[in-house]
MIDOSE-1310 file (N, C-alpha, C; in nm, 2 decimals, decimal comma, always signed):
residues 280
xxxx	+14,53/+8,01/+7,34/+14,47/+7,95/+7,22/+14,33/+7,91/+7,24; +14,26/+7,97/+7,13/+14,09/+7,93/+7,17/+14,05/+7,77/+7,20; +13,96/+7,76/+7,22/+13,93/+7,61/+7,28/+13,76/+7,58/+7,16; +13,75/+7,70/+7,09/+13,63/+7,67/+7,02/+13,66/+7,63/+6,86
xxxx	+13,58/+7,59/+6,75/+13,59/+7,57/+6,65/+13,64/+7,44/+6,59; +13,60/+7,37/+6,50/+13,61/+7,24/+6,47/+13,78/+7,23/+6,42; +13,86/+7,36/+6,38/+13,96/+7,35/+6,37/+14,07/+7,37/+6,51; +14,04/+7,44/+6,60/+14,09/+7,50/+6,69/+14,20/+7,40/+6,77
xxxx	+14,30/+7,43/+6,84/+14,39/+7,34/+6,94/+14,40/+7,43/+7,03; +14,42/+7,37/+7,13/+14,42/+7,39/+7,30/+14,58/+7,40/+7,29; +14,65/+7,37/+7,28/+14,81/+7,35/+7,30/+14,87/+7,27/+7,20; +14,79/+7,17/+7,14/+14,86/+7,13/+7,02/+14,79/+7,05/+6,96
xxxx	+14,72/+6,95/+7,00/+14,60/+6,92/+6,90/+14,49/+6,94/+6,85; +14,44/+6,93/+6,73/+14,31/+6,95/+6,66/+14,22/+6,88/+6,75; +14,11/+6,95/+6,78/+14,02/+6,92/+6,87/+13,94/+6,78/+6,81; +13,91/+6,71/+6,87/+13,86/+6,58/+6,87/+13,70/+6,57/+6,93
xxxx	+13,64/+6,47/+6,91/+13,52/+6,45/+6,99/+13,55/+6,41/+7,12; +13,71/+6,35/+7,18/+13,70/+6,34/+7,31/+13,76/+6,48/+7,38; +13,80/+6,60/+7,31/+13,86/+6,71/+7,31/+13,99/+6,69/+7,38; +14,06/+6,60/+7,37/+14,16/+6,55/+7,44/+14,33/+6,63/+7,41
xxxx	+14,29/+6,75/+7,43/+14,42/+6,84/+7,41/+14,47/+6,91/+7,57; +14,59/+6,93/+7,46/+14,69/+6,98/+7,59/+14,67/+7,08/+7,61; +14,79/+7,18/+7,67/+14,81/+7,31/+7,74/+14,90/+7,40/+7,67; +14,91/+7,53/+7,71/+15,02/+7,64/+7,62/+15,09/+7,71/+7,74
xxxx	+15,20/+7,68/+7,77/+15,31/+7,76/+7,81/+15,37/+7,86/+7,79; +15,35/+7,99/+7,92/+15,45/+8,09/+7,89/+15,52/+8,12/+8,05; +15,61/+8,22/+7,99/+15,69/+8,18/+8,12/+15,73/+8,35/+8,11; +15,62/+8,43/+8,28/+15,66/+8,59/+8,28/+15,70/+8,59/+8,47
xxxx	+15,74/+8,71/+8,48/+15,79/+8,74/+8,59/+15,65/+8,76/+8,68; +15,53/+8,72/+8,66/+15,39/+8,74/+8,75/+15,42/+8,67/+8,85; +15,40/+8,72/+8,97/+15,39/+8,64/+9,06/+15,24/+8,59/+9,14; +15,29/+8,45/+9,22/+15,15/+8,36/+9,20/+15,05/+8,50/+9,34
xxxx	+14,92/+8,48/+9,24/+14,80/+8,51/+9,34/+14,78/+8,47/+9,47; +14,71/+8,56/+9,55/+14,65/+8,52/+9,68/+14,51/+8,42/+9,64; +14,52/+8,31/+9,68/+14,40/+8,24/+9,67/+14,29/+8,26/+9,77; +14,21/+8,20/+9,72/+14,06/+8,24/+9,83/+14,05/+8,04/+9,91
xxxx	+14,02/+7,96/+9,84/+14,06/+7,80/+9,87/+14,17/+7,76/+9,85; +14,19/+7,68/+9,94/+14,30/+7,60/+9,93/+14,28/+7,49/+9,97; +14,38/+7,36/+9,87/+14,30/+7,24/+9,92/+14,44/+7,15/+9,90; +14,53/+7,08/+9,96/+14,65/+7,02/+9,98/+14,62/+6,88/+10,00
xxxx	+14,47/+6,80/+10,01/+14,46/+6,68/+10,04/+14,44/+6,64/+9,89; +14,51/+6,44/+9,86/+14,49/+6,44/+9,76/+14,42/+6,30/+9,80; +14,35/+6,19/+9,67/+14,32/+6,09/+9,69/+14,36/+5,99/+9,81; +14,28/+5,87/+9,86/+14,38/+5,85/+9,96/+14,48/+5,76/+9,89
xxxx	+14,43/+5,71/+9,75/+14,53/+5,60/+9,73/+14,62/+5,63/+9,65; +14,67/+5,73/+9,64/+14,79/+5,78/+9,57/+14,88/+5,86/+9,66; +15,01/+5,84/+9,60/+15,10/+5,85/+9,72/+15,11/+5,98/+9,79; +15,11/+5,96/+9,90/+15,17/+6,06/+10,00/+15,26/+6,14/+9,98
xxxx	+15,40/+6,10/+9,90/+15,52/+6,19/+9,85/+15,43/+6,27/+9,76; +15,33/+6,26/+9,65/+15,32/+6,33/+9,56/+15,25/+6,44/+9,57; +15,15/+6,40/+9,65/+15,05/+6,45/+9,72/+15,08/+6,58/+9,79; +15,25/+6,57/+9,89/+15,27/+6,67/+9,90/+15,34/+6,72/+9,83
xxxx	+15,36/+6,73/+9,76/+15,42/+6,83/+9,64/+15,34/+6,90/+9,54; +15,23/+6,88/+9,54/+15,10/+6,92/+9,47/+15,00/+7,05/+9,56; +14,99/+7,21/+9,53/+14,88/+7,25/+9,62/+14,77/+7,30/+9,50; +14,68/+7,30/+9,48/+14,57/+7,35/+9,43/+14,51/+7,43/+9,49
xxxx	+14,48/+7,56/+9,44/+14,40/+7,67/+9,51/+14,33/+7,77/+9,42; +14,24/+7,87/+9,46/+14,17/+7,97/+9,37/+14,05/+7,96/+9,40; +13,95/+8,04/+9,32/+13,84/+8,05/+9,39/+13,72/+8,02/+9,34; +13,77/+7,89/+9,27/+13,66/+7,79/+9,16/+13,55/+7,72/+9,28
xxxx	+13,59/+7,72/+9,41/+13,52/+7,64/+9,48/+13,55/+7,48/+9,52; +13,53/+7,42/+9,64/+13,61/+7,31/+9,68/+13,60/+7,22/+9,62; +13,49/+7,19/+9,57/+13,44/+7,04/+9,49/+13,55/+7,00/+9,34; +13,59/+7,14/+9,28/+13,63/+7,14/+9,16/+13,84/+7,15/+9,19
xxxx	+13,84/+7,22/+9,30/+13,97/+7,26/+9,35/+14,04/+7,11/+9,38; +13,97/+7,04/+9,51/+13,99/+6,84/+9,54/+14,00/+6,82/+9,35; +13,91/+6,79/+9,32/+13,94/+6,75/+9,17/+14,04/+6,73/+9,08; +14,07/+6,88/+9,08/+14,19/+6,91/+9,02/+14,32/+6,85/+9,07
xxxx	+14,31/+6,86/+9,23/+14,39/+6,83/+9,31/+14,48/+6,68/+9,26; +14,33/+6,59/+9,24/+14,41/+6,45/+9,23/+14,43/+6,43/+9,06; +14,36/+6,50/+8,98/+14,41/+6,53/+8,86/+14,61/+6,56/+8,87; +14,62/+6,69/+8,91/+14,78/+6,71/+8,95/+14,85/+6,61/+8,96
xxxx	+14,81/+6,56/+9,06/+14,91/+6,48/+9,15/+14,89/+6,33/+9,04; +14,82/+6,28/+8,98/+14,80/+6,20/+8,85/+14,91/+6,26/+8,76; +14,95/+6,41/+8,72/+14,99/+6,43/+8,61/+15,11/+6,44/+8,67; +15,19/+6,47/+8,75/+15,27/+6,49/+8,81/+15,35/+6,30/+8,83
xxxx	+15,28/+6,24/+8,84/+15,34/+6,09/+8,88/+15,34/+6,03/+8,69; +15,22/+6,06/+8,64/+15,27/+6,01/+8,50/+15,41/+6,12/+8,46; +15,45/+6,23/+8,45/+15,55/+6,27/+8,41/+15,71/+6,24/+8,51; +15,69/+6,19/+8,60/+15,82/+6,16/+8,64/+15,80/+6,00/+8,61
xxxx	+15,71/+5,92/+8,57/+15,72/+5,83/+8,53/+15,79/+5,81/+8,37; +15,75/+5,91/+8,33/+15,85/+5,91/+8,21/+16,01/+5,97/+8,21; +16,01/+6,10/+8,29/+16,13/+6,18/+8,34/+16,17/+6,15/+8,40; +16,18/+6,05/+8,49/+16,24/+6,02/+8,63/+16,21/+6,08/+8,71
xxxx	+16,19/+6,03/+8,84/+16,22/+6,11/+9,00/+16,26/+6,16/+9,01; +16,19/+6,30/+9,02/+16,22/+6,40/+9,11/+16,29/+6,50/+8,96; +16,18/+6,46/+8,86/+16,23/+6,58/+8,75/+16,15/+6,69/+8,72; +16,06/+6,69/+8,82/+16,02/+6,79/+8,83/+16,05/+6,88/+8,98
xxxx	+16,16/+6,98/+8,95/+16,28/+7,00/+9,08/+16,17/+7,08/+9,22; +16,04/+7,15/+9,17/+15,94/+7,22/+9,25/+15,81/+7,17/+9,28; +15,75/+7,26/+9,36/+15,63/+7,24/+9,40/+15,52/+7,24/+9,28; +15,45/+7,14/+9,29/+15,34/+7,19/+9,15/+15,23/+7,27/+9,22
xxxx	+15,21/+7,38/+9,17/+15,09/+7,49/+9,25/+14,99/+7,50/+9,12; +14,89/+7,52/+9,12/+14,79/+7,48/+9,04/+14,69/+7,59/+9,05; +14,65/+7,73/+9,01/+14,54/+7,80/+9,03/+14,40/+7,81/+8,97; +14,32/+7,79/+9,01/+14,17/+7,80/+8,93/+14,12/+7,89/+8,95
xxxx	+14,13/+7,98/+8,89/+13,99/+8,13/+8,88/+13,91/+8,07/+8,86; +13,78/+8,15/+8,90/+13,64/+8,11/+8,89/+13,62/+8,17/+8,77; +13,65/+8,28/+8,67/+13,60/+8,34/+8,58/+13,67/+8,38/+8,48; +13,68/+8,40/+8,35/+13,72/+8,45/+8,27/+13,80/+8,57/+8,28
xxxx	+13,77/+8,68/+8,32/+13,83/+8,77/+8,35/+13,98/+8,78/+8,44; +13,95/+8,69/+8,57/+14,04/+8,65/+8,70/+14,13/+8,56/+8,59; +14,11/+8,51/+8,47/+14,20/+8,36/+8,48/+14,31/+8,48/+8,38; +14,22/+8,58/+8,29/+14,31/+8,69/+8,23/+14,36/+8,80/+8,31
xxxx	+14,31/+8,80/+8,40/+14,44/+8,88/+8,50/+14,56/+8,82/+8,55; +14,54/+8,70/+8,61/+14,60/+8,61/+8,69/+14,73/+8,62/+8,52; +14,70/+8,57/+8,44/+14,83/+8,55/+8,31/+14,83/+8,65/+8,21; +14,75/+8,76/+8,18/+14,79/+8,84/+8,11/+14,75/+8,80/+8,00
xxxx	+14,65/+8,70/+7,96/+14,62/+8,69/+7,83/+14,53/+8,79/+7,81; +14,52/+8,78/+7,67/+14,43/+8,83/+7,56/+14,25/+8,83/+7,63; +14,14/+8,93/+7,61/+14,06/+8,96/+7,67/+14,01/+8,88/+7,58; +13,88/+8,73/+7,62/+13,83/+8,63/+7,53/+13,91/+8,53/+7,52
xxxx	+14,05/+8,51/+7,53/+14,14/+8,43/+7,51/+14,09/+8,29/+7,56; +14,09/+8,19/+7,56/+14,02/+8,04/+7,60/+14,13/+7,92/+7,57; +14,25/+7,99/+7,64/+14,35/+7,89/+7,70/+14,33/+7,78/+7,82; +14,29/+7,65/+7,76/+14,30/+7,59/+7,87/+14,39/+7,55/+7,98
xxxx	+14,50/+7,58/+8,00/+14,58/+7,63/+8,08/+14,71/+7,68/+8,08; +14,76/+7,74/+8,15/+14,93/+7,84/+8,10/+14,99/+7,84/+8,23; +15,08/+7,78/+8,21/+15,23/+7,82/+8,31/+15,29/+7,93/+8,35; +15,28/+8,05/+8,44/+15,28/+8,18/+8,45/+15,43/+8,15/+8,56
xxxx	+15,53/+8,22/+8,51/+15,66/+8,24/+8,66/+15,73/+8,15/+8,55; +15,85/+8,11/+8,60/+15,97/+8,01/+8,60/+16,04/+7,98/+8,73; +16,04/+7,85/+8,68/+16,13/+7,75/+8,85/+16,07/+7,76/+8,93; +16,09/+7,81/+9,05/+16,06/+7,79/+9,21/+15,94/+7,85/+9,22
xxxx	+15,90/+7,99/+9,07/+15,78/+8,07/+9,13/+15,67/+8,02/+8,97; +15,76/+7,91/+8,94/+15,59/+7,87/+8,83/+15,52/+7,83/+8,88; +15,37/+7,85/+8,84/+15,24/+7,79/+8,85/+15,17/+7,77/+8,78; +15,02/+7,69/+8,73/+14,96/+7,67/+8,68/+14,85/+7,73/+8,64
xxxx	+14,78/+7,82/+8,59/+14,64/+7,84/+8,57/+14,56/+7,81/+8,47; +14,47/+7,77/+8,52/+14,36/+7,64/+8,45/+14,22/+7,77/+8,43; +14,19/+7,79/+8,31/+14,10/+7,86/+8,27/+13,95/+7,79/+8,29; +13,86/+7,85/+8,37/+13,78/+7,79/+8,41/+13,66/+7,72/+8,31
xxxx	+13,66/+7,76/+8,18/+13,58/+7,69/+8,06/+13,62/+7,53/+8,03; +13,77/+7,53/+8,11/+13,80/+7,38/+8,06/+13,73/+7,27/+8,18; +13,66/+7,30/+8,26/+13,58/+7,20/+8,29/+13,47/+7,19/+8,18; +13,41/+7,25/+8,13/+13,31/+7,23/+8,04/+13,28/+7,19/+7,93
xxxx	+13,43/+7,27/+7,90/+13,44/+7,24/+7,75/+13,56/+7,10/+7,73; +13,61/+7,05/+7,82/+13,67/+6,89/+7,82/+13,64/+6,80/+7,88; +13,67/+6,70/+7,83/+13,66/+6,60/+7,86/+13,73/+6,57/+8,00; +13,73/+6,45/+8,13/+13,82/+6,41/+8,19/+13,95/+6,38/+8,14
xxxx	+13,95/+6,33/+8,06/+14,10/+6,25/+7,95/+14,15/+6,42/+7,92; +14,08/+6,49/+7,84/+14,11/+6,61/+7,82/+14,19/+6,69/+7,93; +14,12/+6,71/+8,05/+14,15/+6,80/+8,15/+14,28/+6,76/+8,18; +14,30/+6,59/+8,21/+14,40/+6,51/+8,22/+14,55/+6,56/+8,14
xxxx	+14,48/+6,57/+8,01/+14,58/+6,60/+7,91/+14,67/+6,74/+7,96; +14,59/+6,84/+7,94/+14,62/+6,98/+7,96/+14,71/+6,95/+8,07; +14,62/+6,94/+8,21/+14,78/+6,94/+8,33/+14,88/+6,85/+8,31; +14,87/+6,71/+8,23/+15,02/+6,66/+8,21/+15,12/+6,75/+8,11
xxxx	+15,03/+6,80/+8,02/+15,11/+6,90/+7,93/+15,20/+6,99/+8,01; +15,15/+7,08/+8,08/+15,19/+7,18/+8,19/+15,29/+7,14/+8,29; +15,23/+7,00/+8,35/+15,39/+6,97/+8,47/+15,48/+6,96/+8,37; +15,47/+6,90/+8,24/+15,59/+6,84/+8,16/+15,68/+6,95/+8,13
xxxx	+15,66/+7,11/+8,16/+15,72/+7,18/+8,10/+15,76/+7,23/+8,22; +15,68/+7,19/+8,36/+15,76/+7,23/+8,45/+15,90/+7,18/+8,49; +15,88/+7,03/+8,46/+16,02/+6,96/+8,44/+16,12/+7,00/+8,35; +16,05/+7,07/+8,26/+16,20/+7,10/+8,13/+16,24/+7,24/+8,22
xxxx	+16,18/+7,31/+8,27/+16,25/+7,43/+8,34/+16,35/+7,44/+8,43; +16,45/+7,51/+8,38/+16,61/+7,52/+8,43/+16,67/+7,43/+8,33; +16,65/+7,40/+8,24/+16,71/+7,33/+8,12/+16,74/+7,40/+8,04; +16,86/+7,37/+7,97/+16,84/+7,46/+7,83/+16,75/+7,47/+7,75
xxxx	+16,74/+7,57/+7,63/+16,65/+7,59/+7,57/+16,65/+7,49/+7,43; +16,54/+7,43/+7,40/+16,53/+7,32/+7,28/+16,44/+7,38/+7,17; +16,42/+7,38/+7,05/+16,31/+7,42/+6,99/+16,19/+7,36/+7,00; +16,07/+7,48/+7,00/+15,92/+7,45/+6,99/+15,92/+7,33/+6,96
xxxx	+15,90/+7,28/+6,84/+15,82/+7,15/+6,80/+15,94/+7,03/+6,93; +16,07/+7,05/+6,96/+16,09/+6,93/+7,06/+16,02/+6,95/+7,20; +16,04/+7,11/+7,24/+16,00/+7,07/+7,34/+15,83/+7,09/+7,44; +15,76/+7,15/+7,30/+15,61/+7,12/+7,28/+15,53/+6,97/+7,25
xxxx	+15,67/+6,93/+7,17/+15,56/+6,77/+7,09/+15,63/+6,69/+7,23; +15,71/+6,69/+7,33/+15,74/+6,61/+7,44/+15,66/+6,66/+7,55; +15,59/+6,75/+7,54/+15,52/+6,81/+7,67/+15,36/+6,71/+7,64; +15,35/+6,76/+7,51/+15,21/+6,63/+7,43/+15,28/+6,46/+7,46
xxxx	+15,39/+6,44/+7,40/+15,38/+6,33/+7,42/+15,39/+6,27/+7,56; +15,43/+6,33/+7,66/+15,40/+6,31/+7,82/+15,22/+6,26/+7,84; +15,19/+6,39/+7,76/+15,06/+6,36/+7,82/+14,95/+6,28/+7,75; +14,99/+6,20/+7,61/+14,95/+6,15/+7,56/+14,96/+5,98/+7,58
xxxx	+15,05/+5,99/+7,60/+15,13/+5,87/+7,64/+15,04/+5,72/+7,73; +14,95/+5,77/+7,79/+14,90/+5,66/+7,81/+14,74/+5,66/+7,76; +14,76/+5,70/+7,67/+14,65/+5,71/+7,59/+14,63/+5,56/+7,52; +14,49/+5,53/+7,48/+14,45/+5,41/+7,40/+14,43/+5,49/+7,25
xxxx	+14,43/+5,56/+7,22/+14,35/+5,60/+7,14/+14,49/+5,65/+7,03; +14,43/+5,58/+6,90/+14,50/+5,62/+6,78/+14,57/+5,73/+6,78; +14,69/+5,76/+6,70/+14,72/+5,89/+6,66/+14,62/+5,97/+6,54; +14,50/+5,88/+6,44/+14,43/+5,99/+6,39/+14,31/+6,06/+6,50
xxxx	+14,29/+5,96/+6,61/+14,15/+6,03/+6,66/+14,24/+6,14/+6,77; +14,36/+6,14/+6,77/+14,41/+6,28/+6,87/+14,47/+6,39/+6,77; +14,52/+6,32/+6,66/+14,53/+6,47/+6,57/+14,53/+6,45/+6,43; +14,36/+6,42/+6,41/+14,34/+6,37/+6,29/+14,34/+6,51/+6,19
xxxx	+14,29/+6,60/+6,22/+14,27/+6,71/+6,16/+14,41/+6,76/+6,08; +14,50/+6,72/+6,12/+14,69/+6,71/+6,13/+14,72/+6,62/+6,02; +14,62/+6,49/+6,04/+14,67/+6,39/+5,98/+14,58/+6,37/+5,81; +14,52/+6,44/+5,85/+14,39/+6,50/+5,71/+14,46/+6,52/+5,60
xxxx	+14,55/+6,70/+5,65/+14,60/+6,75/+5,56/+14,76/+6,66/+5,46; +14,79/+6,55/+5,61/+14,91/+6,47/+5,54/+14,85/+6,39/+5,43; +14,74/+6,34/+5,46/+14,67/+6,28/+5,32/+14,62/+6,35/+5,17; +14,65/+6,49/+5,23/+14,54/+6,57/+5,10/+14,68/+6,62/+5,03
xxxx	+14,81/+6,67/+5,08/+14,93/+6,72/+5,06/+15,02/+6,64/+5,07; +15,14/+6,72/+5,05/+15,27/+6,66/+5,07/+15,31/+6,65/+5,21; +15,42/+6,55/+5,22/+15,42/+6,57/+5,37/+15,60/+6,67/+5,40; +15,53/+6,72/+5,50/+15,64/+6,78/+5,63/+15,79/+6,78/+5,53
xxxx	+15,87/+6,86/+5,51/+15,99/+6,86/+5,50/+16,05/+6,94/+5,59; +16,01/+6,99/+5,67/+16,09/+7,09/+5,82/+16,05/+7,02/+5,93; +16,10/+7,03/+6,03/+16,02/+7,01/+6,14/+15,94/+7,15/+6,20; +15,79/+7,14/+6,28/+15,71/+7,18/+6,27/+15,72/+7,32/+6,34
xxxx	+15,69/+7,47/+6,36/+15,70/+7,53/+6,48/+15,58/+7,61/+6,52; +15,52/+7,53/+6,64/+15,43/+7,59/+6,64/+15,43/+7,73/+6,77; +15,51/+7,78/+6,73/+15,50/+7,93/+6,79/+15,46/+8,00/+6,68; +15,45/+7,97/+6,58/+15,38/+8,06/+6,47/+15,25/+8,02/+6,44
xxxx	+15,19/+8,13/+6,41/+14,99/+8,16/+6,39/+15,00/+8,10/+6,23; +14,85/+8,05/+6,23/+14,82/+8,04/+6,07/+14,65/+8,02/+6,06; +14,59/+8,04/+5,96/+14,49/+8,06/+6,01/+14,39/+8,21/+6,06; +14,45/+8,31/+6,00/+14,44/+8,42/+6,05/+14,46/+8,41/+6,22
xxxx	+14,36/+8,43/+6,31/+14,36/+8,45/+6,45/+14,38/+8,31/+6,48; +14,37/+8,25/+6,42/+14,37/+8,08/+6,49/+14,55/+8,05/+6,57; +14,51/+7,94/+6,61/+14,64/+7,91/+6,63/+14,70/+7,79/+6,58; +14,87/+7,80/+6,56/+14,92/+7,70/+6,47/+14,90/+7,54/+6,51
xxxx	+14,73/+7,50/+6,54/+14,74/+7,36/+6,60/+14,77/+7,26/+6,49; +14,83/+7,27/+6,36/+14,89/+7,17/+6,27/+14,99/+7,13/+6,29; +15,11/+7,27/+6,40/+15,23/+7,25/+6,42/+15,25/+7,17/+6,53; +15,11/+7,21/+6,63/+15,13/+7,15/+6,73/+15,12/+7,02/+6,70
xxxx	+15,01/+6,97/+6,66/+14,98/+6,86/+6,64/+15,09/+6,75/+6,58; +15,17/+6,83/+6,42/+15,27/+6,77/+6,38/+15,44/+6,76/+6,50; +15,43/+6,86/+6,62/+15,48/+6,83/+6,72/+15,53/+6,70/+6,79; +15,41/+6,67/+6,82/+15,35/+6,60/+6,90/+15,35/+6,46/+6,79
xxxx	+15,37/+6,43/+6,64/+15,34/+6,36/+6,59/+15,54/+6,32/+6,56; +15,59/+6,47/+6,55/+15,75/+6,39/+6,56/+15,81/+6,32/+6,63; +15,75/+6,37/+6,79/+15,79/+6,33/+6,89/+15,79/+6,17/+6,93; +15,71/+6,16/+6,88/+15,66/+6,01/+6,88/+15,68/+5,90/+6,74
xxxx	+15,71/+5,98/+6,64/+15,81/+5,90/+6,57/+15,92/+5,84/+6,62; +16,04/+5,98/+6,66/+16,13/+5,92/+6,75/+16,14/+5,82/+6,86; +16,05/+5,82/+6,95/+16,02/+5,72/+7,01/+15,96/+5,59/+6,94; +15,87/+5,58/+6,89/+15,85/+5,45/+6,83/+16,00/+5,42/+6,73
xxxx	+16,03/+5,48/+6,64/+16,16/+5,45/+6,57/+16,30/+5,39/+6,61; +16,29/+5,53/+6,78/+16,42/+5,48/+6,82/+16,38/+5,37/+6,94; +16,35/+5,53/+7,04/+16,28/+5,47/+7,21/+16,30/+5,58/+7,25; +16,18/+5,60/+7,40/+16,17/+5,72/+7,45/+16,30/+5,75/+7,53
xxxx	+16,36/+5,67/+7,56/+16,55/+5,66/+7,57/+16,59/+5,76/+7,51; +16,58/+5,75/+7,38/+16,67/+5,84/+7,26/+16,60/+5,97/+7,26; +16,47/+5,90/+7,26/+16,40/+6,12/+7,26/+16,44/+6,18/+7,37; +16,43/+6,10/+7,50/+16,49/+6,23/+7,62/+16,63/+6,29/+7,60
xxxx	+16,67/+6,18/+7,56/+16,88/+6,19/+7,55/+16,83/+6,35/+7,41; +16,75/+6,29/+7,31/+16,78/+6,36/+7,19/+16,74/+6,55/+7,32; +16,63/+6,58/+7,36/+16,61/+6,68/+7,44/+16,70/+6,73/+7,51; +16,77/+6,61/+7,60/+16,90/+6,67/+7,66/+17,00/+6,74/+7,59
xxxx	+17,05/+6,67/+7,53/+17,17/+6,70/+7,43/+17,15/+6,82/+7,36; +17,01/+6,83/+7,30/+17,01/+6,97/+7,24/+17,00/+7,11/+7,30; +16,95/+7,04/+7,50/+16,96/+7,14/+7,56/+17,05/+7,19/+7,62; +17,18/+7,10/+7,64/+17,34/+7,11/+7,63/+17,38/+7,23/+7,57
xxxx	+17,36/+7,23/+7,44/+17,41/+7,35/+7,36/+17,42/+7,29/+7,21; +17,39/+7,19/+7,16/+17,39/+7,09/+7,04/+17,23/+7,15/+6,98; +17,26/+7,16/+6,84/+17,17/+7,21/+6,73/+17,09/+7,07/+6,73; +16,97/+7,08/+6,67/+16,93/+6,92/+6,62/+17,00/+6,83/+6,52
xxxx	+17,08/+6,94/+6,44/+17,12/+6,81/+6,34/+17,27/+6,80/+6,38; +17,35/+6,89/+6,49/+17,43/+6,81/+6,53/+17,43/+6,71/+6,64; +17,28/+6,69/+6,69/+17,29/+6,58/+6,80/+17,22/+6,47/+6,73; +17,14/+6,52/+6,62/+17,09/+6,38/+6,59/+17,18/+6,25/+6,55
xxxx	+17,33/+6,29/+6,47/+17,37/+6,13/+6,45/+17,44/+6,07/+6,62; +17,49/+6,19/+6,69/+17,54/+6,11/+6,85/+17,43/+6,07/+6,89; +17,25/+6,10/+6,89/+17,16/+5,99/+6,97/+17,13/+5,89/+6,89; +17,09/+5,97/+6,83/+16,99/+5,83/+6,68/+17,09/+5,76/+6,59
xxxx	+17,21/+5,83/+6,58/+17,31/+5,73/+6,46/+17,23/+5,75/+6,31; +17,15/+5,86/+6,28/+17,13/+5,86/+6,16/+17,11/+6,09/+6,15; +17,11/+6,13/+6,02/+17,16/+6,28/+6,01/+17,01/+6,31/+6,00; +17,00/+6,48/+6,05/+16,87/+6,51/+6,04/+16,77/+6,48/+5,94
xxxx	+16,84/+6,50/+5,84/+16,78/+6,48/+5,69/+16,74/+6,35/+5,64; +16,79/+6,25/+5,68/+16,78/+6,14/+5,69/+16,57/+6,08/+5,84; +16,64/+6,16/+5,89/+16,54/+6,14/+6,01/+16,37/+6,24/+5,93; +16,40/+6,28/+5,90/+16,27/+6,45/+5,86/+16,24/+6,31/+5,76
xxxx	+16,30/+6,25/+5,63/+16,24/+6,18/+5,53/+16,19/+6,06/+5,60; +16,25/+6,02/+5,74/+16,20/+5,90/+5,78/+16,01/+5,90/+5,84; +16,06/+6,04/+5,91/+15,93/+6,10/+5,97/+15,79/+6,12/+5,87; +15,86/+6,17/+5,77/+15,76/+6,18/+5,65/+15,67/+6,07/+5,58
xxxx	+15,77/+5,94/+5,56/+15,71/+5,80/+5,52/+15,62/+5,78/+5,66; +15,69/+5,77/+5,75/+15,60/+5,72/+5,89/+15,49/+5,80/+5,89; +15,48/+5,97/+5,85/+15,34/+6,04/+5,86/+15,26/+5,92/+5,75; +15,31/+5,92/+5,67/+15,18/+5,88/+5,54/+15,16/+5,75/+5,59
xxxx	+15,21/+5,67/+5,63/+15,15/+5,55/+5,71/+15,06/+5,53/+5,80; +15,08/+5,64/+5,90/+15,00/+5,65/+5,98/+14,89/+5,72/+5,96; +14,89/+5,82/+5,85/+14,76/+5,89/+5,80/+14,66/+5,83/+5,69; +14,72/+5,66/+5,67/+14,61/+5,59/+5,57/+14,57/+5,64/+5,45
């Protein structure tokens, strides 16, 4: 997903002045690169357990590789702070190409493609690659954002499968989560259209394009904006339970009255009032 244009999203939100978007997930049988650096030390004041479970490597150069390093091992501790210990079951590996081209070999994207980062493998052989424009073109909070997005989906791996908007808008809301900052200034562009239209009657999916070549960052964004209904409405209790359960083998609207005690339909019109409130 491009990382340019006043409309554009990184993984699910409309770009912002602090560009504070996430990451986009796919999951192929590549296996991880030979790196050129490698760098396994992480800050001194963050823990030791985490630290080793984090490697960062590629051939961005050391200064930016350490960086990342304690970036990781940050997104990695906020996500089992919400997931629990040790829910993320593997190693977090982390690669940084130096170049455009290497970051499109390394994952197979699209030639120009300006993903700021993608999940390449499943389980024991996923890893991370971090497209080398997102130092430039993000913010720290930003860069932040992207790799919590990314472990969060390493934790959902070996889970059943949940739908896009659950388990994209919980990959955002991981990484949003300690954020100070309003829900219009992270996905106001989202929250625009709830003011100019009607609101949401589906829940959102953003695996689908709109926009001609663009990508569906309204879905994502409205993702990321369900996700966090649920949680403020119910608690982040009920949204993990609600993820689990659906990844049991439970549809959304038959797990919604066993977590939440109220029917999907009921929940989409609640979501809807809460958009327009919060979109002023």
């Amino acid at each position: 997903m491009r990382m340019t244009g006043a409309r554009a999203s990184a993984a699910l939100l409309a770009l912002t002045p602090l560009l504070g978007v996430g990451g986009c997930s796919v999951a192929t049988p590549r296996a991880p690169a030979e790196a050129s650096v490698s760098s396994g030390a992480g800050d001194a004041g963050q823990s030791a357990d985490l630290t080793e479970r984090v490697e960062v490597s590629g051939s961005a150069g050391p200064e930016r590789i350490a960086a990342y390093q304690a970036m990781t091992v940050t997104a990695l501790e906020r996500v089992e702070d919400l997931w629990g210990q040790g829910a993320v079951r593997w190693s977090v590996r982390v690669e940084l190409p130096a170049t455009a081209a290497e970051f499109e070999e390394l994952t197979g994207a699209a030639a120009g493609a300006q993903v700021p980062a993608t999940t390449v493998g499943s389980m024991g052989q996923a890893h991370i690659v971090v497209h080398p424009d997102s130092w430039d073109l993000l913010t720290p909070q930003g860069r932040q954002a992207v790799l919590t997005h990314e472990v969060t989906h390493l934790s959902q791996q070996g889970d059943g499968s949940v739908p896009s908007w659950l388990g994209e808008g919980l990959a955002e809301y991981t990484a949003h989560r300690d954020s100070d900052l309003p829900p219009a200034k992270i996905a106001g562009s989202a929250l625009e259209d709830v003011r100019a239209g009607p609101v949401p009657t589906t829940w959102p999916d953003p695996t689908t394009r709109s926009r001609g070549t663009d990508p569906a960052w309204r879905d994502y964004a409205l993702s990321w904006l369900a996700c966090r209904y649920i949680a403020e409405t119910w608690s982040e209790e009920a949204l993990l339970e609600l993820s689990a359960t659906v990844a049991g083998g439970l549809t959304v609207k038959e797990a919604m009255p066993e977590v939440l005690g109220t029917t999907e339909t009921n929940a989409l019109a609640g979501w809807g009032v809460w958009l327009r409130e919060i979109a002023g």
